[in-house]
N, C-alpha and C positions, 0 to 999 in steps of 0.2 A: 312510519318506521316501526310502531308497537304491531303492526296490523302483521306487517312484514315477517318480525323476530317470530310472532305467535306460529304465523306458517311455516317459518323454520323449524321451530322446536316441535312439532306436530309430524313434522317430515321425519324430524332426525328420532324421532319416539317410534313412529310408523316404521324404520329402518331398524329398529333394534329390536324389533319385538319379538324378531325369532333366537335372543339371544338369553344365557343365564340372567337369572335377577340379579341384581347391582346389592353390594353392599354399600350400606351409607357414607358420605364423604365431609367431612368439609373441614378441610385444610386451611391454616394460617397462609396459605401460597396464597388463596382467595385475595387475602389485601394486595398483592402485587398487582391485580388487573387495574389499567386507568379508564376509568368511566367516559370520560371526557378529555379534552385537553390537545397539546402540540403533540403530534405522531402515534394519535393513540391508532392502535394495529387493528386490521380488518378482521382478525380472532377476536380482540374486543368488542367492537363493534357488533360481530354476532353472538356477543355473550356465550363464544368458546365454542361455537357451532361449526364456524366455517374456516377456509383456508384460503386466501385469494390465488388465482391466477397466476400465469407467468406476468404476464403484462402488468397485472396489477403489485405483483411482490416487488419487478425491475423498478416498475414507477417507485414504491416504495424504498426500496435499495435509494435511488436518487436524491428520495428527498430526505432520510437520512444522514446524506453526504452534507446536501443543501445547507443543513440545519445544523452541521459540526466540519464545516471542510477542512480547518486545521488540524483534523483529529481522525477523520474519515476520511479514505478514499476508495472508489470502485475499480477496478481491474477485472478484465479478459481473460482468464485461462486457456478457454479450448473455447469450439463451436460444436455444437450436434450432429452428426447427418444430415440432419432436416434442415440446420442455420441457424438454430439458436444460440446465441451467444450464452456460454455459464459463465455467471459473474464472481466473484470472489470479495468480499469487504476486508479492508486491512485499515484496521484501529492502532494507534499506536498515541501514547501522549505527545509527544513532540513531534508530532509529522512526519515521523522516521518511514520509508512506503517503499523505499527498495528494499532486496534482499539486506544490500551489504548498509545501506542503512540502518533498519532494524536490529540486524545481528550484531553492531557497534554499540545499542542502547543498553548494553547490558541486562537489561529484561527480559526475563524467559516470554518463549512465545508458544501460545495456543490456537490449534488449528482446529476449527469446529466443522464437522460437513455432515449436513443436512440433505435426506432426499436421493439417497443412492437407489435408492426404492424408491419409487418418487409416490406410492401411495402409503409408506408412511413417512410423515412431513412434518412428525412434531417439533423434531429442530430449527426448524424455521420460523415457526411463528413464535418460539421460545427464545430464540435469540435477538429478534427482530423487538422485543419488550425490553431483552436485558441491554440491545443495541439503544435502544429510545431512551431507555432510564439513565444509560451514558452521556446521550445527546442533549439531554435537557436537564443534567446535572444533579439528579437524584442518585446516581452510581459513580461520582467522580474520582471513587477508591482504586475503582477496578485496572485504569488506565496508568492510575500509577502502580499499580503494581505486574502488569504484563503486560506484554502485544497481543494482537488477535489476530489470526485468521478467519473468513466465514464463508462458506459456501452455501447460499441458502437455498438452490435443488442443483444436484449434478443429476440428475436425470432428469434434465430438461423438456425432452420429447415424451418421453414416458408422463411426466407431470401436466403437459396438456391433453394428454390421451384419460381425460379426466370424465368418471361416472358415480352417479350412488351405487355404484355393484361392482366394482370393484375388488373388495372384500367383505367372505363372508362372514367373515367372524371381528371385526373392528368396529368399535364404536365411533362413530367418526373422524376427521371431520366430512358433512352432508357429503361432498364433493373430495373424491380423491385420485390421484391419479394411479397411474398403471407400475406393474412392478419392472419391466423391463422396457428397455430400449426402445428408438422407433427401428433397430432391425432385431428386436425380440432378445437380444444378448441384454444376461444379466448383470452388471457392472460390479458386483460383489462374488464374484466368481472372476474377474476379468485382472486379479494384478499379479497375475505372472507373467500371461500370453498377451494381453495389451494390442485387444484387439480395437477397444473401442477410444474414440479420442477423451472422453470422459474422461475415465480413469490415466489414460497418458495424462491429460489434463492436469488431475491431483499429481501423480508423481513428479511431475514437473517443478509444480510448486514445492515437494516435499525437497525435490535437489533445490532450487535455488534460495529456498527460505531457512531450511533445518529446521523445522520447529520442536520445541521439546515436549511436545503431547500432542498426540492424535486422538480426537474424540470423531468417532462416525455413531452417528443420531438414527438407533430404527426401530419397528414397533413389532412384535413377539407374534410368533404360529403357537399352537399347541394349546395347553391345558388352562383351567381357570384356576387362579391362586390368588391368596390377599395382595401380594406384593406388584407394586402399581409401578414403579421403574425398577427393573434389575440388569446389571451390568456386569462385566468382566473383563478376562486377559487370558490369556494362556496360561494356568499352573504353574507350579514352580516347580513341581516334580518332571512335567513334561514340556517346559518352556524351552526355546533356543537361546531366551536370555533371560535365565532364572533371576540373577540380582536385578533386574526389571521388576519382573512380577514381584519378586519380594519387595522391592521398595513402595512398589502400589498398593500392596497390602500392611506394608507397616505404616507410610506415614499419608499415603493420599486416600485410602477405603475410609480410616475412622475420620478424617475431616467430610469429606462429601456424606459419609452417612449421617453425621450427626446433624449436617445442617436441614438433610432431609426428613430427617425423624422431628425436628424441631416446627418446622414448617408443615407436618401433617403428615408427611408421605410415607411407606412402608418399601426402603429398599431391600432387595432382594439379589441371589446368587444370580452368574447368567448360567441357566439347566434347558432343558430339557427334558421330556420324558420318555421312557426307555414304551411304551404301551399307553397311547390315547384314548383306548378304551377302559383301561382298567389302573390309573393313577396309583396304586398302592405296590404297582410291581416297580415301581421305585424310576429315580431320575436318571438321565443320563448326560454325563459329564461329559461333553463334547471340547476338543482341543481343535483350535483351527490349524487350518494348513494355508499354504501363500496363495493360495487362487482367496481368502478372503482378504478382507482389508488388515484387523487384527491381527490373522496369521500373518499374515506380510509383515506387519509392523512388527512381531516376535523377534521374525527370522532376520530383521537387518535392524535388530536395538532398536529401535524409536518405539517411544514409550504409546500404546494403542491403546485405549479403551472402549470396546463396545456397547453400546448401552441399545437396550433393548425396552423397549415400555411394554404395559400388559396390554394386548391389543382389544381386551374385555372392559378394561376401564374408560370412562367418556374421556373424547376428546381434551375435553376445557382440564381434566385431573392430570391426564399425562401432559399436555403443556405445561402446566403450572410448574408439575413434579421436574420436567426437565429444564426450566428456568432455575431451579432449587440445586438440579445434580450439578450444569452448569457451572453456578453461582460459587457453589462447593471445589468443584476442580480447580477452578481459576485460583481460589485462598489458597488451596492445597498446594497448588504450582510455584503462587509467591511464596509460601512459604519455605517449601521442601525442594525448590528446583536443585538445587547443589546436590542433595543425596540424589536425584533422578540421575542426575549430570555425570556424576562419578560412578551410578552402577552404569551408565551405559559406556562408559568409556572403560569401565571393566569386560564389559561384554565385547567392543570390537577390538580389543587386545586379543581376544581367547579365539586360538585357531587348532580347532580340534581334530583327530585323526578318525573318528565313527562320526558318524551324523544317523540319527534316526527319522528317516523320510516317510514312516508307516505308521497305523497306530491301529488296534484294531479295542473293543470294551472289554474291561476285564472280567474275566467267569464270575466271580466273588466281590459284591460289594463294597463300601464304606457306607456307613451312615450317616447322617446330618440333622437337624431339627430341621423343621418346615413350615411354614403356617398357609396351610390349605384350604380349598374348599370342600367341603361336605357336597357327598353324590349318590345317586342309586344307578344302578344300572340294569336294564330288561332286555328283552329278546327284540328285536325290529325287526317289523313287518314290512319295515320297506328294507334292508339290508340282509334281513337274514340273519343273523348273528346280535351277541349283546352289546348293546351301546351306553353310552353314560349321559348322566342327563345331572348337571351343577345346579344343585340348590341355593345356592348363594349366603350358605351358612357357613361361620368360621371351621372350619379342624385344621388344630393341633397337631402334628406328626413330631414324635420326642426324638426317632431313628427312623425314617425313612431311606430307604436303601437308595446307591447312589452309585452306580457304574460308571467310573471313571475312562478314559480310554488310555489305561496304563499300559494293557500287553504289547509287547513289540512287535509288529509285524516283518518291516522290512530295515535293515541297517546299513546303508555301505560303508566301503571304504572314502576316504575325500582325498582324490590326488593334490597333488603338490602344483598340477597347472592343466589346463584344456589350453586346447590350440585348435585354433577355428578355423577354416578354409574359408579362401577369399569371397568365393562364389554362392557364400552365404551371409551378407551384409546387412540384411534385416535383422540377424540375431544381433550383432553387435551395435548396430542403432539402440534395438530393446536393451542389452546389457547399459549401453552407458545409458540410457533413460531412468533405469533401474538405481543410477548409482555410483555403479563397480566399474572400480578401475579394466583399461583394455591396451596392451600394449601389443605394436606392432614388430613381429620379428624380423631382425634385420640380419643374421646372421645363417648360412645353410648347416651350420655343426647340428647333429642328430641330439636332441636330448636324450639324457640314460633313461634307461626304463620306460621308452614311449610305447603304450599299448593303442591298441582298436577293439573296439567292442563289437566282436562278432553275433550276431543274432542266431540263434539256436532254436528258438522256439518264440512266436509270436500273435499276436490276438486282436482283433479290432472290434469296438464299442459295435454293438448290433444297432446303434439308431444313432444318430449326432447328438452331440452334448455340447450345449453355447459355438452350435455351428461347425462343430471339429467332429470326426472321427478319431476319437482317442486310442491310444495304442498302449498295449503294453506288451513285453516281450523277455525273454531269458539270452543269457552275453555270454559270450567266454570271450575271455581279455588276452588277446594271441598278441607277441612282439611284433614290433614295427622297427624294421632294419633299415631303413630304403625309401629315405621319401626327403626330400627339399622342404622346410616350412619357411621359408623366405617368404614375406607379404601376408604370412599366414598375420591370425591375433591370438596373443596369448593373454588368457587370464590367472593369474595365481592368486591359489587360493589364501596365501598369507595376506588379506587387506582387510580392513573393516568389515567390508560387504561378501567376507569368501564363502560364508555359508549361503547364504542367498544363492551366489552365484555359483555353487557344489548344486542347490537346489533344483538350479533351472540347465546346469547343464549336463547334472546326472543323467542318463538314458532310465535308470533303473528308480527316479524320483517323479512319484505321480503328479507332481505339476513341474516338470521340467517340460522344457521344447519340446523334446522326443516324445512325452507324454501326448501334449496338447497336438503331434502330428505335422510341427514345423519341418518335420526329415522325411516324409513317409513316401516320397520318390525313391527311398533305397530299396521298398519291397517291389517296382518295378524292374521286370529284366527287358530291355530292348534288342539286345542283340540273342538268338536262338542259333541253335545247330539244324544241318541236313544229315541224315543217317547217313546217307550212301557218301558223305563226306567224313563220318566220324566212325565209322565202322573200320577203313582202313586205317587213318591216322593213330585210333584206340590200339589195333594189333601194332602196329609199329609202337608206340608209348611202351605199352605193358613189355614188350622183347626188350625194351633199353633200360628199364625200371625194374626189376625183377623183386622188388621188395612191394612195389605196387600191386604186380600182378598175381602176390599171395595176398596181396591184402583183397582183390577183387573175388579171388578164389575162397577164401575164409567167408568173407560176408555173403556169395552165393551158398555155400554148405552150410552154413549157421543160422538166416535167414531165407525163410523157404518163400515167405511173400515175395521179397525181392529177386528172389530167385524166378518167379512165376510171373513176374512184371516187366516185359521188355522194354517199357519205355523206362521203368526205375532205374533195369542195369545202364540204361544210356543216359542217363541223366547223369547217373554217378560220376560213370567214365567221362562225360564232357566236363563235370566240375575238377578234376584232374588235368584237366587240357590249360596250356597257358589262354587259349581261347578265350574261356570261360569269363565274364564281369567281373573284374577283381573289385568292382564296386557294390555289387549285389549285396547286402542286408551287411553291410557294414555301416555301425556307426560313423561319420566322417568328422566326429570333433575328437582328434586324438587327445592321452591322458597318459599324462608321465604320475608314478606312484613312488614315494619316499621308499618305501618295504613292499615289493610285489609278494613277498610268499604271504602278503595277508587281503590279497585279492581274491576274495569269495563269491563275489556276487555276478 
């Protein structure tokens, strides 16, 4: 066993050695590892080195259960591609393990999920200690004061696709796994389009559970800084549910920090940096948007927290630090669930007439204090250009700049209802999986103000993006006089979830459907003209339309290209013809508007 750990710790030294030097560690978290004893975890075991397996975490998972079954039990979610079952643990004091059981115990509930990334996995073996310390009666507070969720990898496949090269900038653990799917989709980009069962997976349980905090567990890209777990939410300036965010920073940040700072650890902002090579040109405040997890949880209330570890610190600190953050939410949650409860049931009251779908960084800063590392930077002879090289010494930053992503880029209007064609029944599987209410229209009366979003001008991603060719394109919103929605589905946006679902079924919203390329058969035209067929037909049209036929006359004199382009004037002329696709680069989920004269977009 001693012979064993020495080779490990020689491996896991051997791996790091092309990385910054380590600032010194040693945290009061240290006393939480069990040396010995019932359920001590395979991260113990290798004295913070390693991560077990699928095989070995499920075994795990089991015996868990084994060891507390009135108190534990394992569930099913989804299955992988490949057939992996991802499991779910649901703790509750009183055996409460259905939805409508649980949600009757009065106890706020906490949903933990670990391994969306499945090469970072510190959620797992951090809760798998705080799950033990339950089991075997050393944390019997915890159960009385909330239920749990656990998911300890949702990227199941990804988590066997396991190597020490993996990543190159993480301190372990030795063995980690891959960051996407076994068909390469990333599942943290996947919760609006819901392509992968994984993420259907979670939302599933997010409808039939409600839980009131979402934590998803991952480990940071980017720059080296002191702070060893840092975390966030959406701003309050830029959140879809500001009393959200505000309630996480007034009464659940100062519990979770304090218990971290007590215990050793150094929490921190969740940033970014605006230049990897050069750390002084300041942070960048990124806002998520609903393809991630957090943004998701924004945009329909449910309280999200992301946490992020420094992927520079070893292994065994950011477990520790995440048993600590953890430890921290869960107090915060019994404490403070009723303010969470009441802003969010403020938030799905509010049904707004603007939604901001865009964001782009604002030219001009804000500042922040920061505790940094000290760096130099030289020319590279392998790159060409200056690069930065972390000394692993503290700096201090009093005002480091901080680009928020305040400016507005894109805003629409939010209709008052979509109405979906029948012969697209996959989006409203996805909406109600999402949520949001869907009701079917049983009446043929025309709603006032039904518009279609006509395409104008349009653009397609030059490479796939998570398997799609994304689209983006410019509308003009022409009336709709003349059409049956009988059978159609309508969604109005007055319900809890209408922003969400304004989100995904705006055309003009970069993670909506239309975005991700669910419609992109309308830029197909199947049906074409023959000249020697429209040549005639055109002269007859234009002699019974005579406002046409100045309009055909004007754009030939005023446009000299089209005028020089035989196939253009025939193009024109057949889009004039009743001939012509009246389906062609029309959006097909119609949209009724409160006030059209404020349809800009």
């Amino acid at each position: 066993m001693i012979a064993s750990l020495l080779l490990l710790s020689a491996t896991a030294a051997t791996l790091d050695s092309h990385l910054p030097p380590l600032l010194p560690w040693q945290g009061q978290s240290l006393t939480l590892i069990q040396q010995k004893g019932p359920l001590t975890t395979d991260f113990e075991l290798s004295e913070g080195l390693k991560s077990p397996n699928y095989q070995q975490t499920m075994a795990f998972v089991d015996r868990l259960v084994a060891a507390n079954p009135t108190q534990f039990q394992v569930q099913t979610i989804a299955h992988s591609t490949s057939g992996r079952a991802i499991k779910m643990l649901v703790a509750s004091e009183e055996g409460a393990f259905t939805p409508t059981q649980l949600m009757q115990n009065t106890k706020p509930t906490i949903f933990i999920q670990a391994g969306i990334h499945a090469g970072e996995i510190d959620g797992k073996d951090a809760m798998f200690m705080l799950l033990r310390d339950i089991a075997t009666g050393k944390r019997r507070d915890i159960l009385s004061q909330v239920n749990i969720l656990f998911i300890p990898i949702l990227n199941v496949d990804g988590h066997e696709r396991s190597s020490q090269f993996n990543r190159i900038n993480q301190r372990g653990p030795v063995e980690m796994g891959f960051r996407t799917n076994a068909n390469n989709l990333n599942l943290n980009r996947d919760y609006t389009k819901l392509d992968t069962p994984e993420v259907r997976g979670v939302l599933k349980v997010i409808k039939q559970f409600n839980p009131d905090l979402y934590i998803d567990v991952h480990v940071t890209d980017g720059a080296d800084y002191q702070y060893d777990v840092t975390y966030g939410y959406n701003p309050v300036f830029a959140s879809e549910s500001p009393s959200v965010s505000d309630t996480l920073n007034q009464y659940f940040k100062p519990v979770i920090d304090e218990k971290l700072q007590a215990q050793g650890h150094l929490p921190g902002p969740l940033v970014f940096v605006m230049d990897k090579r050069e750390f002084k040109k300041g942070l960048a405040g990124w806002v998520a948007t609903p393809r991630y997890s957090n943004g998701w949880g924004d945009l329909r209330s449910l309280p999200t927290i992301l946490v992020e570890n420094h992927s520079l610190k070893p292994y065994k600190q950011r477990v520790l630090g995440t048993y600590v953050f953890l430890d921290g939410a869960i107090s915060a949650l019994a404490q403070h669930h009723q303010q969470l409860a009441d802003a969010v049931k403020k938030e799905q009251a509010f049904v707004p007439s603007k939604l901001i779908v865009e964001r782009s960084y604002a030219k001009q800063p804000d500042t922040v204090a920061f505790e940094g590392i000290k760096y130099t930077r030289s020319q590279s002879a392998l790159s060409g250009q200056m690069e930065v090289k972390y000394l692993g010494e503290k700096q201090h930053y009093d005002a480091l700049p901080i680009y928020w992503q305040k400016d507005v880029k894109t805003t629409i209007t939010v209709p008052s209802a979509f109405y979906i064609p029948p012969a697209y029944p996959q989006i409203i599987e996805k909406l109600k999986l999402h949520g949001i209410a869907v009701q079917t229209v049983t009446t043929d009366a025309l709603p006032a103000n039904l518009k279609v979003a006509v395409v104008t001008n349009h653009e397609f991603d030059k490479a796939p993006f998570e398997g799609r060719f994304r689209v983006s394109a410019d509308f003009d919103f022409v009336d709709v006089t003349d059409n049956n929605l009988t059978g159609w589905s309508k969604v109005d946006t007055a319900q809890p979830l209408g922003e969400l679902a304004t989100h995904l079924l705006h055309p003009k919203a970069p993670d909506s459907f239309f975005a991700w390329g669910e419609f992109n058969t309308i830029f197909q035209r199947t049906e074409y003209m023959e000249n020697y067929a429209l040549a005639p037909y055109a002269r007859h049209m234009l002699k019974d339309k005579p406002a046409l036929a100045l309009e055909f006359d004007k754009k030939i004199r005023e446009d000299a290209a089209f005028a020089k382009d035989p196939q253009a004037r025939l193009n024109w002329l057949y889009e004039q013809t009743p001939f012509y696709d009246q389906a062609y680069l029309k959006y097909p989920v119609l949209m009724t508007f409160a006030d059209t004269s404020k349809i800009k977009n």
